[in-house]
Every structure is written in C-alpha cells, then in structure tokens.
BATOR-604638 format. One record per residue: x, y negated, z negated of N, C-alpha, C, CB in turn. Coordinates in steps of 0.1 Angstrom, whole numbers, plus 5000, padded with zeros to 4 digits. Atoms other than C-alpha are relative to their C-alpha. Glycine has a CB too. Layout:
BEGIN
XYZXYZXYZXYZ/...
//
This chain:
BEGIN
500850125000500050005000500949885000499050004988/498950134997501649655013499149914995500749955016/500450155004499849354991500149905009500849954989/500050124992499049105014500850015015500749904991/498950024986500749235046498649955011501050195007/500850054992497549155067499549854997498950105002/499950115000497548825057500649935011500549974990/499050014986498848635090501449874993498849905018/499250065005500948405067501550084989499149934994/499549935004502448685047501650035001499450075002/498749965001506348695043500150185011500250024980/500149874998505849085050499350055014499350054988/500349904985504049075084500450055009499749985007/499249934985506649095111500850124995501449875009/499449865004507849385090499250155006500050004983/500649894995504649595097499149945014499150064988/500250064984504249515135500150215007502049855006/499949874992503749845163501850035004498949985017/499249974993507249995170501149984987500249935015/499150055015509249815136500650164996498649914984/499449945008511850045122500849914989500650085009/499050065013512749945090500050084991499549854993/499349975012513850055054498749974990501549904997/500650055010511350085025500050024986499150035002/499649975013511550114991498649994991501349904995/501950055007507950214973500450124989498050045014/500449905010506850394939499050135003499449924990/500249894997506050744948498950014988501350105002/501149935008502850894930499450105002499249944999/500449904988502751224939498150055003500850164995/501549934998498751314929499349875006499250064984/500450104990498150964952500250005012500449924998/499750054977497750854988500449885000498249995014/499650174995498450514986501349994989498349844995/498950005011501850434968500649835003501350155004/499450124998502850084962501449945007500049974989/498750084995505749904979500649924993499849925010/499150135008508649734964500849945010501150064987/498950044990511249654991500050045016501350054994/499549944984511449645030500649915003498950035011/498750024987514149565057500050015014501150084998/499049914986514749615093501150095000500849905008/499049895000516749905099500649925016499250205000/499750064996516749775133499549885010500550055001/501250124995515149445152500450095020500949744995/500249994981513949575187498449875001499250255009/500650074998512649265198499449985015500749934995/500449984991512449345233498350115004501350045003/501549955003508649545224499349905000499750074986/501050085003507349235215499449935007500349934992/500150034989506949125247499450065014500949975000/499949894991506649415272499350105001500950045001/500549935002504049585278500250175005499149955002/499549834995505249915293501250044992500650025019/499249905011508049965268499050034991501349924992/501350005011505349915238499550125006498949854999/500749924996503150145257500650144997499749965012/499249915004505950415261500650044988500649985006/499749945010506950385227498950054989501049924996/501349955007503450415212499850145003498849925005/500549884999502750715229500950124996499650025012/498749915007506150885217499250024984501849894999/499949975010505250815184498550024992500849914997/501349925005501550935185500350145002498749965007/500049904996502651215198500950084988500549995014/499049955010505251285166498950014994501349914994/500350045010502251145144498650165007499849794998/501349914998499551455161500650154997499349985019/499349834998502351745160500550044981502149995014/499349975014503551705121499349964988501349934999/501049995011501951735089501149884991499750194991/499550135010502451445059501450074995498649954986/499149975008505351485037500550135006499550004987/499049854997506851785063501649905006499150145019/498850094994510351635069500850075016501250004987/499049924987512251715105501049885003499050055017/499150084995515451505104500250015019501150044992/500150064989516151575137499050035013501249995002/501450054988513251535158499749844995498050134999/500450155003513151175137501349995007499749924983/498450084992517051135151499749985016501750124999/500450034990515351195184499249925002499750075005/501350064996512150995183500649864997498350054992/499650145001514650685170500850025015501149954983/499450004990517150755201499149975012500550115001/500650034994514250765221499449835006499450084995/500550105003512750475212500849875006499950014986/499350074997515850295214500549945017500650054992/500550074989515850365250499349905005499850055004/500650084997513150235256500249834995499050074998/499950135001514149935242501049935006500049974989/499050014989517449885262500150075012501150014996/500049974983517050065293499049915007499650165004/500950094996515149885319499150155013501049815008/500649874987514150225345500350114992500950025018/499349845007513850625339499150034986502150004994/501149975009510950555315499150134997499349945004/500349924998509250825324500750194999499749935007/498749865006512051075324500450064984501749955003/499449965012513350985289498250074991501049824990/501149945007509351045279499850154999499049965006/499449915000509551355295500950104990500449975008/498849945004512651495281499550004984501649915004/500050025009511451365244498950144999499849854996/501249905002507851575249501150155002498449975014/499149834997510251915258500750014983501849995016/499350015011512551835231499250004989500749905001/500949965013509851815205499250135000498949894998/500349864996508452135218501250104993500050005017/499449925004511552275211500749984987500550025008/499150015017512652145175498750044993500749804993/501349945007508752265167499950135004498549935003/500249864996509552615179499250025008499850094991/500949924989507652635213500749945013498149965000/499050034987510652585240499250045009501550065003/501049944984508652625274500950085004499649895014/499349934990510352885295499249995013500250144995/500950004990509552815327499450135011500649935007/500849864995508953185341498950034989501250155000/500649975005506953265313498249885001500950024988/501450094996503253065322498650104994499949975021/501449955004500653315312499850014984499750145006/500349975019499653335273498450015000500549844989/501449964999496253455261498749904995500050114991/500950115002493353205270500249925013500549914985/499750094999495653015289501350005013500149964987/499149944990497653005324500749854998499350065017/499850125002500252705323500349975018501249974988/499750044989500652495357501750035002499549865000/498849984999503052585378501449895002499850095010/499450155001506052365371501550065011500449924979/499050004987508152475407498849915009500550205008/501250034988504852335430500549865001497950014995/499950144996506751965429501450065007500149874987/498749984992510051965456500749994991500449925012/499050035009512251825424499550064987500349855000/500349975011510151955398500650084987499250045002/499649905006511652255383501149964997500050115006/498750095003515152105389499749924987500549905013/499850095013514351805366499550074986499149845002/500349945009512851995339500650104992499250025003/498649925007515752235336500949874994501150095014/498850105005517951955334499649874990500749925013/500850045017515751785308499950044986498950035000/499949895013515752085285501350045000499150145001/498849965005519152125288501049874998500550125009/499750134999519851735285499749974983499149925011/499650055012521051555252500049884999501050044995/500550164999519751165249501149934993498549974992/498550045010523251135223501250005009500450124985/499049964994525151255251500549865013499650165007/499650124994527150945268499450005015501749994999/500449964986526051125304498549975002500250175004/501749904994522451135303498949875003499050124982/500150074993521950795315500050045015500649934997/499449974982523550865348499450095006501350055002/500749874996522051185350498849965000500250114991/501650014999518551065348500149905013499249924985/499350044985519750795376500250035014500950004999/499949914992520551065395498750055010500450094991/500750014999517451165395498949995012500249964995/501250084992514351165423498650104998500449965019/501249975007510751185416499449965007499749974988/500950044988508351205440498449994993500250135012/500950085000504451115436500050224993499149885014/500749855001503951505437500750054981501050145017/498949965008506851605410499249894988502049985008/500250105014505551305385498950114994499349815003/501249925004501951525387500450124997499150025010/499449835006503751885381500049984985501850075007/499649955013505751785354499249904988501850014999/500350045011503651555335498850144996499649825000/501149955000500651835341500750124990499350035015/499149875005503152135329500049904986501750055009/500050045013503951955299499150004988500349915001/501050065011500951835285499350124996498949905006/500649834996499652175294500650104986501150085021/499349965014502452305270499249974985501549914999/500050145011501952025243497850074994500249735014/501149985001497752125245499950104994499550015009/499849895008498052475237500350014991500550065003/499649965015500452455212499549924987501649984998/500950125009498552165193498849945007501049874997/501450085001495252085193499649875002499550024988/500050225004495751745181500549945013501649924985/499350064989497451655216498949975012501150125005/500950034991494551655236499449874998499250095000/501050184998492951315248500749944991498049974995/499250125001495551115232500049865008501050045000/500650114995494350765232501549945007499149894988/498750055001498150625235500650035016500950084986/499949954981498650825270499049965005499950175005/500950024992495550755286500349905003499050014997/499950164999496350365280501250055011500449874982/498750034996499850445293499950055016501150074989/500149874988498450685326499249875006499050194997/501150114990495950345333501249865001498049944989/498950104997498850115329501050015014500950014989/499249944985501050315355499250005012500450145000/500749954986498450355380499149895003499150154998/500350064993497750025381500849895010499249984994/
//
C-alpha cells in the first residue's frame, strides 16, 4: 500500500508509473495482502517509455505475460533477469521488436519447464501450428531458442534476420499456441491485442 501515490501531486508518483523499475523497501505482513511502504528508488530511469507508444506497448505485454504465468510470492530469479534484459531492450534498441518479444515468450516457456520442441506438435486435446509453413520460420525460432539476450551477439544476430508477412503469422501463431496450452491465463490477453491493433495499423 503507497499512501498517497494517486494523488497527481504526490512526491511518489513518477515512481509508480507503467514500465518503472525501481527499489522498495515495505513492512511485510505475512497473514496480509496489502503491506505498507517505507522507501522507494529507481533502480533504473527508462525514460524513453514515457513517450513511445510501441515500446510501452511491447513492454506491457512482456510483463503481463510474466504477471498471467507466475503465482504471488513464487520467486524465478532468472526469468526476472530476463524480463529486466528484455525490457531494457526495448528501451534502447530502436528495430527487432518483435523478435526480442518472440525470443522472451520461448524463453519463458522454457525457464517454466515447457521448451517447445519443434517436431513434437501433437499433445492431447491439442495440435500446435505448424511452425516450418513460414520460408524463415523454423530457422528464426531455432535461433531464438538457442539465443541468449546477455550475449554481446544477439543484436546482430537478430539484424541478421528476415521476416516475412507469412513467418511473423507462423511464429507468432506457434507460440501463442504453445503459451495457450500451457497456461490458461494466456489467452485473450488484453496487453497483446492492444499491441496486434497497434501493428496492424
């Protein structure tokens, strides 16, 4: 609980803003939901969100997508070391949006124990799209899943890169496809939809 952060005068507002990573310091109460605040900080100022609506967009839907796959008080250092790296793209890169999104949704798949294999598509209930039916598809999605966002290369390599109209529809369809199955909660995410009507207009 932040005292007065919705106040628009509040010391404490530009702290709780969409995308804000910062530092808190609050009185824990474990048989509570709400736990008072004593101290917050920037961890670090991405000021480039505050402006831009297609980063914002992209990094919202990253981090609904953390907030639909993981239960309260479960900790996963790193899938948080990814979803800040992520993020951070998006706040200094300017192209490849879509890629690093990509690569994040796989990568959370696989620090939650459900790595896609791409031969494997049938499961019971449930056939997943085929993710060879784009000319580049399969390619980028290997080199997605076997791509490291810490790794000094993986700029360049996304760069590299080409993504055709067809290949955007495979692998965002394959993915989500994944992401559906294994979580419930993933479906009709408001955060994508905004971000699927933004792109396409």
């Amino acid at each position: 609980m932040v005292r007065g952060a919705q106040r628009k005068k509040s010391p404490r507002n530009p702290y709780f803003q969409p995308t804000s990573f910062i530092d808190i310091l609050f009185y824990y109460k474990p048989n509570r939901d709400l736990h008072t605040l004593s101290k917050v900080s920037f961890n670090r100022n991405w000021l480039r969100f505050q402006d831009d609506l297609k980063r914002i967009s992209y990094s919202l839907a990253t981090i609904e997508l953390v907030e639909k796959t993981i239960t309260d008080n479960d900790p996963h250092e790193d899938l948080f070391d990814e979803l800040v790296n992520t993020l951070q793209f998006f706040h200094d890169e300017d192209s490849h949006f879509n890629l690093c999104f990509w690569y994040f949704e796989l990568r959370l798949l696989k620090l939650l124990g459900f790595q896609p294999h791409l031969q494997e598509r049938e499961f019971p209930g449930h056939v997943l799209p085929d993710p060879s039916a784009g000319p580049n598809s399969r390619h980028i999605i290997e080199l997605l899943m076997n791509s490291n966002i810490s790794d000094p290369s993986f700029r360049e390599e996304l760069s590299k890169q080409t993504v055709t109209p067809k290949d955007r529809h495979v692998i965002g369809n394959y993915i989500s496809s994944n992401l559906e199955y294994h979580f419930e909660t993933c479906r009709n995410l408001r955060s994508l939809k905004i971000l699927k009507q933004l792109l396409a207009s």
